[in-house]
C-alpha positions as CSV (number, residue, x, y, z in Angstrom):
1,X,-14.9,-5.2,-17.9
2,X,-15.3,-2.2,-15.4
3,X,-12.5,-3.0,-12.0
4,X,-14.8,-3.9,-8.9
5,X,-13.6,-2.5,-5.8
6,X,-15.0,-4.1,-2.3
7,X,-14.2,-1.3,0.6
8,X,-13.1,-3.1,3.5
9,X,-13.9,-2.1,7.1
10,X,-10.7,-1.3,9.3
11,X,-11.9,-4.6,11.1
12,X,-12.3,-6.7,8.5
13,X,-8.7,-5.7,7.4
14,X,-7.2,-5.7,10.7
15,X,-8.9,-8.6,13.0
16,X,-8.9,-12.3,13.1
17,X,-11.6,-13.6,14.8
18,X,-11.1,-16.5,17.8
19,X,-11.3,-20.0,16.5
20,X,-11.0,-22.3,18.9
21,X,-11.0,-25.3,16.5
22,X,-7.9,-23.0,14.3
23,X,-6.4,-22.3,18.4
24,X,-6.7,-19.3,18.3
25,X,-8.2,-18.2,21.9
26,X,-8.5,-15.0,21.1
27,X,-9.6,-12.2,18.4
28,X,-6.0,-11.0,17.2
29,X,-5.6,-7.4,15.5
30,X,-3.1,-6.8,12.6
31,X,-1.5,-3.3,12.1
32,X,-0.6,-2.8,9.1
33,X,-1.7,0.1,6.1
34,X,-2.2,-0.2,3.3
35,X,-2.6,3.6,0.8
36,X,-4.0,3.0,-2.8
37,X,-3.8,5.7,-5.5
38,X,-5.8,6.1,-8.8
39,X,-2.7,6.3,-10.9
40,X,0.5,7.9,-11.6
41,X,-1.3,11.1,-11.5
42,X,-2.8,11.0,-8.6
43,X,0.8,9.7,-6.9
44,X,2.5,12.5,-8.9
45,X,0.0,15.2,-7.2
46,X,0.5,14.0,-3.7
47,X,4.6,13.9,-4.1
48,X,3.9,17.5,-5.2
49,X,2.6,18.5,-2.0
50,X,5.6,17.5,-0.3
51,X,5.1,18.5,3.4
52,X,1.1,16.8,3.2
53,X,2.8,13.7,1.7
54,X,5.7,13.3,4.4
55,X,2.9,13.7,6.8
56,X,1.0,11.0,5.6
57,X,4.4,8.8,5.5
58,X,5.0,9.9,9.0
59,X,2.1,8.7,10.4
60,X,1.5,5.7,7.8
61,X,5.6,4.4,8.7
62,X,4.4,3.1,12.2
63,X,3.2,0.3,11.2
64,X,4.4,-1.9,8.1
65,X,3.0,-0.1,4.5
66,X,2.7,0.0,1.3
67,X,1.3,1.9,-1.4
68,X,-0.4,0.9,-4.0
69,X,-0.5,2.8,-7.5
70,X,-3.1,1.1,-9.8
71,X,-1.6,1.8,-12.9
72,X,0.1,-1.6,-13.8
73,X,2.5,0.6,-16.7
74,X,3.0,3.3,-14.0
75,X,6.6,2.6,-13.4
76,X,7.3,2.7,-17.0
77,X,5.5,6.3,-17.5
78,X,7.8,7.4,-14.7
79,X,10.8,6.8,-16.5
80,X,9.6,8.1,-19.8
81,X,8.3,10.9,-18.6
82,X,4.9,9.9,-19.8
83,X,2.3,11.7,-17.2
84,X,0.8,15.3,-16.8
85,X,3.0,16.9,-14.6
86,X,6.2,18.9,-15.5
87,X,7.9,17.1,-12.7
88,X,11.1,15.3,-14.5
89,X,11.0,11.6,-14.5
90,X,14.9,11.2,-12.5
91,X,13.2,14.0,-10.0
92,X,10.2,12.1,-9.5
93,X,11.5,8.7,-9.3
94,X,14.4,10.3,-6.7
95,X,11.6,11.6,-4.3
96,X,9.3,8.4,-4.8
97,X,12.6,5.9,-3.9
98,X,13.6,8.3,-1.3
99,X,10.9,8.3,0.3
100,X,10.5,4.5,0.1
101,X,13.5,3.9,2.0
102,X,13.1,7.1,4.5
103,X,9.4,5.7,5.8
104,X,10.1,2.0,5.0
105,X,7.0,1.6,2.3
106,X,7.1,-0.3,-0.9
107,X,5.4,1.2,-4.3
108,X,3.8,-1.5,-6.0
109,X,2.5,-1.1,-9.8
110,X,-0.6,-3.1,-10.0
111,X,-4.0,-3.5,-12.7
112,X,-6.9,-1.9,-10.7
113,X,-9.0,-5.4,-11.5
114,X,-6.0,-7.1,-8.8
115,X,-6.2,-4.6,-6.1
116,X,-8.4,-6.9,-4.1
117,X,-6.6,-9.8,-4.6
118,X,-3.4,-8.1,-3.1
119,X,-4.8,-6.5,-0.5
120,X,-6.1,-10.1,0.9
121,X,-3.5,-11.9,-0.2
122,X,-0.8,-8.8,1.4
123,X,-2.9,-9.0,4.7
124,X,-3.2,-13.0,4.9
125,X,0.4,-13.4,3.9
126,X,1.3,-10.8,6.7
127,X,-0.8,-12.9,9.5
128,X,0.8,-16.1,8.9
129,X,4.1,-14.7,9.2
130,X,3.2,-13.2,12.4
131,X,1.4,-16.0,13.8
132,X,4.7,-18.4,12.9
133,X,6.9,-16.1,14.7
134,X,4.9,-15.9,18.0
135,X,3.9,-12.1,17.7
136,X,0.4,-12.9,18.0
């Protein structure tokens, strides 16, 4: 069964409309990213380019983040080693936590069939919290 992948619009990620009936009086804007890569390759390839990566932490780190690698065994491959770069799994799993805690990101492993699922779920979870606190 072939992964479907819905792309969202940035305001279908980021607004909740006003419902008066929920009391919400107004439309409300989350801000909040979310990066997805193909697979441990594809994260391998942009850690490689260091100074395009850090950019794209940089700017991403302003708002909460996380990155999601759609390889559900890709945390495994970087500790054996198991991928097509020559970059050694203790190097590579050095830069990726590094970089974790330097731009305040989490790396999450997922199948690409849930990608969806955790985007809505990361997004909804993310508004209720905010909503609870008064921030909105």
């Amino acid at each position: 069964m072939p992964a479907f992948h819905y792309r969202y619009s940035e305001s279908e990620l980021k607004k909740i409309l006003q419902n008066l009936e929920m009391g919400l009086t107004r439309d409300i804007y989350l801000t909040a990213d979310v990066e997805r890569k193909n697979g441990i390759d594809e994260l391998l390839e942009s850690i490689k380019d260091r100074t395009r990566f850090e950019n794209e932490l940089i700017r991403a780190s302003k708002h909460p983040f996380v990155l999601i690698v759609e390889d559900v065994e890709g945390y495994q491959k970087i500790l054996n080693g198991t991928y097509r770069s020559k970059y050694e799994p203790k190097s590579l799993l050095g830069s990726l936590k590094t970089f974790e805690v330097r731009y305040r990101f989490s790396a999450v492993f997922i199948n690409p069939m849930t990608t969806g699922n955790y985007i809505y779920h990361h997004f909804l979870y993310m508004a209720r919290e905010l909503l609870r606190k008064g921030y909105m």
